[in-house]
C-alpha positions in Angstrom: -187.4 -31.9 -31.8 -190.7 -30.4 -30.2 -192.3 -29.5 -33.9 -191.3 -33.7 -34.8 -193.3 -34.7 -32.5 -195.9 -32.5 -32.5 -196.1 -33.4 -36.3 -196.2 -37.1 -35.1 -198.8 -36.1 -32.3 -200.9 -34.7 -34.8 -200.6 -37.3 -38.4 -201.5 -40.4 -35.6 -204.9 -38.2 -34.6 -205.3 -37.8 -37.9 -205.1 -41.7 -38.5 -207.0 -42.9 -35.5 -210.1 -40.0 -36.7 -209.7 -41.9 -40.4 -209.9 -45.6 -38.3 -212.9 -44.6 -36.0 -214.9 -42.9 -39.6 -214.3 -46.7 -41.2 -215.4 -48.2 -38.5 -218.6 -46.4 -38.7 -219.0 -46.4 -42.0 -218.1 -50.3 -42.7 -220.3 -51.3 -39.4 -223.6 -50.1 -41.4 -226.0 -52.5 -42.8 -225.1 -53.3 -45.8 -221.4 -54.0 -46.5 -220.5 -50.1 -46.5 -222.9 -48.4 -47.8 -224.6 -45.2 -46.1 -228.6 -45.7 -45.0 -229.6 -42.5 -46.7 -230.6 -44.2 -50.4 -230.5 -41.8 -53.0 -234.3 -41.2 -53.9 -236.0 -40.5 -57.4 -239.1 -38.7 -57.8 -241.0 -40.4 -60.1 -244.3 -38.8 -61.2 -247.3 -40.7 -62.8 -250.8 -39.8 -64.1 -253.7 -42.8 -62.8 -256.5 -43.6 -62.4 -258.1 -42.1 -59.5 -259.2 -45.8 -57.8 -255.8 -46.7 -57.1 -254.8 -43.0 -55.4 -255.4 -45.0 -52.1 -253.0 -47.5 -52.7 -250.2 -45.3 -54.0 -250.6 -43.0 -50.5 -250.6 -46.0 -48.1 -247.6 -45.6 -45.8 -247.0 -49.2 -46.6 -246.5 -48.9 -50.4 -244.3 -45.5 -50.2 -242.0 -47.5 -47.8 -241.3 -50.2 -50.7 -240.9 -48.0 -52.9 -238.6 -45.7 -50.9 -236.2 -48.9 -50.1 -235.9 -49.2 -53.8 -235.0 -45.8 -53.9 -237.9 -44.4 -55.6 -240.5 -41.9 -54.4 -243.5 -42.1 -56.6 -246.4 -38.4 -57.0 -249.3 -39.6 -58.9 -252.1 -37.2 -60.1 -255.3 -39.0 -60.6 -257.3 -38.4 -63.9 -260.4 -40.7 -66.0 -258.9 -43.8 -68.1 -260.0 -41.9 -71.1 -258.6 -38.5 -70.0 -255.1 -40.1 -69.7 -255.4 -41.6 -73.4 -256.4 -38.6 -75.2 -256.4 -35.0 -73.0 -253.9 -35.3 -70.5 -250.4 -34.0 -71.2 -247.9 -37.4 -70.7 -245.0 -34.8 -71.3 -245.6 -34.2 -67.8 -245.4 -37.6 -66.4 -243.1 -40.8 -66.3 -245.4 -43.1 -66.5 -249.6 -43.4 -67.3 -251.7 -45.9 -65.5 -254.8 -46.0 -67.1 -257.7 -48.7 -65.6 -258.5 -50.1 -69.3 -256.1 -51.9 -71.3 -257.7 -50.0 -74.8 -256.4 -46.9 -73.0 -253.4 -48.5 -72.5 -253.0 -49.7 -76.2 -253.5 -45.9 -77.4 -251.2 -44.8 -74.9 -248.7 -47.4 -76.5 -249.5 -46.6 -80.1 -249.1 -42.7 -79.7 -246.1 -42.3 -77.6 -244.7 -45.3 -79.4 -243.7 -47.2 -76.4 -243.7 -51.4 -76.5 -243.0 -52.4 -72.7 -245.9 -52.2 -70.6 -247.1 -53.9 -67.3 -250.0 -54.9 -66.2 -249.6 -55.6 -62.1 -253.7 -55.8 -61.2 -256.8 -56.1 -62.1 -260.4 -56.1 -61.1 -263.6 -57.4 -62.6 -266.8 -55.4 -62.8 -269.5 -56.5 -60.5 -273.0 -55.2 -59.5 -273.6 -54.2 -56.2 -277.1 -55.1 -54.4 -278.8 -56.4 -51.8 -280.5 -60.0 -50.9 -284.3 -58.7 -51.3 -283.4 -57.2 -55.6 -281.1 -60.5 -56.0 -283.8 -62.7 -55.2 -286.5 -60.6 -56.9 -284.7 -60.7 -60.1 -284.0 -64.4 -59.4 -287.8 -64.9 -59.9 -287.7 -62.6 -62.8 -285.1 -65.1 -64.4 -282.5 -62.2 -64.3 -280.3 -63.6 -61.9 -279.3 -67.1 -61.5 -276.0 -68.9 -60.4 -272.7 -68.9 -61.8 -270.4 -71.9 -62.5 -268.6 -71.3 -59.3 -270.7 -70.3 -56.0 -271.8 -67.2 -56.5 -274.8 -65.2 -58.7 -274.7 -63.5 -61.8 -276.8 -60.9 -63.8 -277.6 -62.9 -67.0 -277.4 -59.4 -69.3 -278.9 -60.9 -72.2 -282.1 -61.3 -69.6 -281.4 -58.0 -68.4 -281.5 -56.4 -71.3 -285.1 -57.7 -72.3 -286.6 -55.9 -69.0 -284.7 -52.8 -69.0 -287.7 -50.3 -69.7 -289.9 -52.5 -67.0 -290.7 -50.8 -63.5 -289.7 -53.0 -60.1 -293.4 -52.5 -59.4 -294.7 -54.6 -62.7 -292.4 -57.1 -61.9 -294.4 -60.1 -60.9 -294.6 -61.0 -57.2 -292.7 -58.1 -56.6 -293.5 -57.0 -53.0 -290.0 -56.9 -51.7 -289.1 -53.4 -53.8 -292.4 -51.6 -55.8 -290.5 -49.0 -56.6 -292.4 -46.6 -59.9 -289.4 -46.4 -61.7 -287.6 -48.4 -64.3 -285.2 -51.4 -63.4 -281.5 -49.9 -64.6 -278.4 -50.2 -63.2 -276.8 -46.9 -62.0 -273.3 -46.9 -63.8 -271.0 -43.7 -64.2 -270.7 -41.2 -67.3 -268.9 -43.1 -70.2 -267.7 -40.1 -71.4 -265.8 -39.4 -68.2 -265.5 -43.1 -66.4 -263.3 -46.3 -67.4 -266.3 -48.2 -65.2 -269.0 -46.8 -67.6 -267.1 -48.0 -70.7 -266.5 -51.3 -69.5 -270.1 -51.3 -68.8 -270.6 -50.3 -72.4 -268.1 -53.2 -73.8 -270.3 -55.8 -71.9 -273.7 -54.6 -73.0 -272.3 -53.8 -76.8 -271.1 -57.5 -76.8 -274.5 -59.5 -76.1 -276.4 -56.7 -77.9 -274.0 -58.2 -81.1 -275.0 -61.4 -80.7 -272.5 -62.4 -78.3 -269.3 -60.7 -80.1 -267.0 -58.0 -79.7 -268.2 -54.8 -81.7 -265.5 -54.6 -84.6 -267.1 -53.0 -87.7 -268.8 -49.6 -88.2 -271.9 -51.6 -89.0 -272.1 -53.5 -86.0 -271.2 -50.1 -84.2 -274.6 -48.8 -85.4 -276.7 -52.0 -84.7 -275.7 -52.1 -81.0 -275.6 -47.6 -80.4 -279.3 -47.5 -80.0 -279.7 -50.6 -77.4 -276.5 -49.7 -75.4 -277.2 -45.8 -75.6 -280.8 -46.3 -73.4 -279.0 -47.9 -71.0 -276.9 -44.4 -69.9 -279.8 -42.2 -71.3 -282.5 -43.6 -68.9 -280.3 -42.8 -65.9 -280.7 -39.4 -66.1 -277.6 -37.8 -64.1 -274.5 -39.8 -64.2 -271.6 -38.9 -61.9 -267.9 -38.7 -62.9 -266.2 -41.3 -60.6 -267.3 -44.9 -59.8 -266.5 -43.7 -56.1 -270.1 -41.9 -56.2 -272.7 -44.0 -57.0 -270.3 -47.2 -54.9 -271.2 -44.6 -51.7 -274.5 -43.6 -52.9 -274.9 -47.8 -52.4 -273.2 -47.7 -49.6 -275.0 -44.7 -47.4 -278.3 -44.6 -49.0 -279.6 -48.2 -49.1 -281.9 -50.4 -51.8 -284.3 -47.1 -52.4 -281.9 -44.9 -54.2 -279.1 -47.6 -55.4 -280.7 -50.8 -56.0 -278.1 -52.0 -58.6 -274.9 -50.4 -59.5 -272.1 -50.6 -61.7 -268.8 -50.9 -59.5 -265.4 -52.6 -59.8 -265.3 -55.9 -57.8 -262.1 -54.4 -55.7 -264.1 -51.6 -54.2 -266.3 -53.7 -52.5 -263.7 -56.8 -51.5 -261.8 -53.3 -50.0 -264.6 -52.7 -48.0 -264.9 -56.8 -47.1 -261.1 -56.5 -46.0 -261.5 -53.6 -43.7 -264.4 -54.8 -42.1 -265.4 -51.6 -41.1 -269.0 -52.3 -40.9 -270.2 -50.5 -44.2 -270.8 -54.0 -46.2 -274.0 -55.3 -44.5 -275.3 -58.4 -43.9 -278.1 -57.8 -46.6 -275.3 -56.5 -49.4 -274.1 -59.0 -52.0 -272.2 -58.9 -54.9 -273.2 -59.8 -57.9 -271.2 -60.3 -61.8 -272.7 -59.9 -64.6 -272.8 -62.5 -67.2 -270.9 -61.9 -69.4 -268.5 -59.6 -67.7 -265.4 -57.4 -68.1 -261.8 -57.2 -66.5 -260.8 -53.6 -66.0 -257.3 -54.4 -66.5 -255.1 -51.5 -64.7 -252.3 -51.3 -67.2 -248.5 -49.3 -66.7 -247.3 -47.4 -69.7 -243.5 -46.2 -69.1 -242.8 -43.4 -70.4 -239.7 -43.2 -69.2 -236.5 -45.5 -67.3 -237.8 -44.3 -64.4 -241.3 -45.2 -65.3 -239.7 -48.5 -66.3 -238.9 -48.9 -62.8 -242.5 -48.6 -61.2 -243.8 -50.4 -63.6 -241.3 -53.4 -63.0 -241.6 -53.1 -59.1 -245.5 -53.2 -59.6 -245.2 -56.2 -61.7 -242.7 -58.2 -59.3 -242.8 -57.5 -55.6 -244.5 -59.8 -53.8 -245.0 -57.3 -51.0 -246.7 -54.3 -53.5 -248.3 -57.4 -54.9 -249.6 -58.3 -51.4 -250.4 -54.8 -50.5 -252.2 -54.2 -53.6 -254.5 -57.6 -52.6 -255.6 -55.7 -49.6 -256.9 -53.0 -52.0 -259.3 -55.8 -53.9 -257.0 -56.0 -56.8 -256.6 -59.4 -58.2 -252.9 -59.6 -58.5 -250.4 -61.3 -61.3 -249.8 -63.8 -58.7 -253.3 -65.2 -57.7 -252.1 -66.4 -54.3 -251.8 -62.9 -52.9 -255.7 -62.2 -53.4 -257.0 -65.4 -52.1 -254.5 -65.2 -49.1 -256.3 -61.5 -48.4 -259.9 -62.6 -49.6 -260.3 -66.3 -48.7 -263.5 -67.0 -49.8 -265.5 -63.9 -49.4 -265.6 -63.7 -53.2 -265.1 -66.4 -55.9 -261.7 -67.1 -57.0 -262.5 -67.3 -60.6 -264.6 -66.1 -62.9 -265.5 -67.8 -66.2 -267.6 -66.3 -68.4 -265.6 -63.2 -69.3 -264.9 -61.2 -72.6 -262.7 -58.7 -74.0 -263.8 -55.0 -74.8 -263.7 -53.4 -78.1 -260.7 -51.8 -79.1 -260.4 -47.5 -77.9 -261.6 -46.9 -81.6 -264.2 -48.7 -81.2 -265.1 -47.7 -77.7 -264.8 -44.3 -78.5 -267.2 -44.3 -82.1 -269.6 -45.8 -79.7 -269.3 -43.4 -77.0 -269.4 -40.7 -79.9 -273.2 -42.3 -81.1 -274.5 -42.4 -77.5 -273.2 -38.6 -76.8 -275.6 -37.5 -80.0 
């Protein structure tokens, strides 16, 4: 009698212990299952402007509630289309869609996605943007805001500030040029390249190995006269930045590092600084290439959540859905931009670079 109902003693422990564990279990958020979401590691190659935004606490959290915990190693637009090893990664996120389009075309992959983008812009200050104003190089836009009329550029690159008439704002003895990047190692160079290529043909996109070698010699000064050229966009955008109008008068940078800088409002964009587009310009259009399901994923979450899409904004990407940029920018930069072009195809891109590098 004492073993039944120390059997009985212990089977209605053994019940109440399987009770109290459902009640746990089923009182969880969400209808049962446990908190601890299985998490994928998802590795990507990018390029190395958006390494901020992929390390903000904010983004890894999204991610992580979709159960994905994305490593990215940072590496040029080019790099990624034609050096890097993509065995290695799920997914490439070049900052050029012709990167892209090789990308596509060698690993034979059709789905791509392309969550942000940023113009290129031309970072200065008041006293060079009114001085080439005079000089007929700058003028307004169709919205509010200035332009760099490249066609005018281009007849006065080879002139020094100081023969620039009136000049008494900047008599600097050396040659007006905008400081850009190394195309051979810098998405920001070769969109530089695809604007300047395009007037230099007569306002058209280079297409033909003839027009290829009309345009090398004009475009091919305007990287040659610079003398040293760094790697990353990040270099010259500080060299602006730190050193002032006497070292960085004009330079090359994507619109979203300096609207980054506007959002902070950390000080370092001075009353005197302004941004400038040139005319015509470029979108560097940061494009996803899965490479795998997983890379699927990231590409799809990039694409589609309005809170990476948000985040992103406060990064100075223009996002798929404009309302997240002008919610985070207002009116610190212009909404739209009209008089914008296409860049050559990789090919293309890459002949040229090829002509310019001999």
């Amino acid at each position: 009698m004492n073993v039944v109902k120390r059997r009985l003693s212990i089977g209605l422990a053994v019940v109440l212990l399987l009770a109290v564990v459902a009640v746990v279990v089923w009182g969880r958020p969400g209808g049962g299952e446990s908190d601890a979401t299985a998490t994928t590691t998802v590795r990507g190659v990018v390029g190395s402007e958006k390494l901020a935004f992929f390390a903000d606490r904010r983004v890894v959290e999204v991610f992580a509630r979709n159960g994905l915990k994305v490593e990215v190693d940072p590496a040029g637009s080019r790099q990624i289309a034609t050096t890097v090893d993509l065995g290695r990664y799920e997914f490439a996120f070049p900052s050029s869609s012709p990167a892209a389009q090789k990308i596509q075309r060698d690993r034979n992959v059709t789905a791509v996605y392309t969550p942000f983008q940023s113009p290129m812009a031309v970072a200065t200050f008041e006293p060079i943007a009114a001085l080439l104003e005079s000089a007929g190089v700058v003028r307004k836009g169709a919205g509010d805001y200035r332009v760099v009329d490249v066609a005018k550029y281009l007849e006065i690159t080879g002139t020094r500030w100081d023969q620039l008439p009136g000049n008494t704002a900047f008599p600097a003895r050396k040659n007006v040029l905008l400081t850009t990047t190394d195309p051979a190692e810098s998405n920001s160079a070769a969109m530089y390249l695809a604007i300047a290529s395009f007037v230099a043909n007569g306002n058209a996109v280079v297409g033909t190995p003839d027009q290829e070698e009309k345009v090398a010699p004009v475009v091919g000064k305007l990287f040659q006269d610079q003398g040293y050229k760094q790697n990353s966009t990040e270099g010259p955008f500080e060299d602006y930045l730190a050193a002032g109008m006497g070292k960085a008068p004009l330079v090359l940078v994507y619109e979203s590092q300096y609207v980054d800088r506007l959002v902070r409002g950390d000080g370092s964009i001075r009353p005197d600084m302004r941004l400038l587009y040139p005319a015509p310009t470029v979108y560097s259009k940061h494009t996803l290439v899965p490479l795998s399901g997983n890379g699927d994923r990231v590409g799809k979450l990039l694409a589609t959540d309005p809170e990476l899409g948000r985040l992103a904004a406060t990064f100075g990407f223009r996002t798929a859905d404009p309302r997240h940029f002008a919610e985070v920018v207002g009116d610190k930069v212009p909404a739209d931009l009209v008089d914008v072009v296409e860049p050559p195809s990789f090919d293309t891109l890459e002949r040229l670079l090829d002509r310019i590098a001999r």
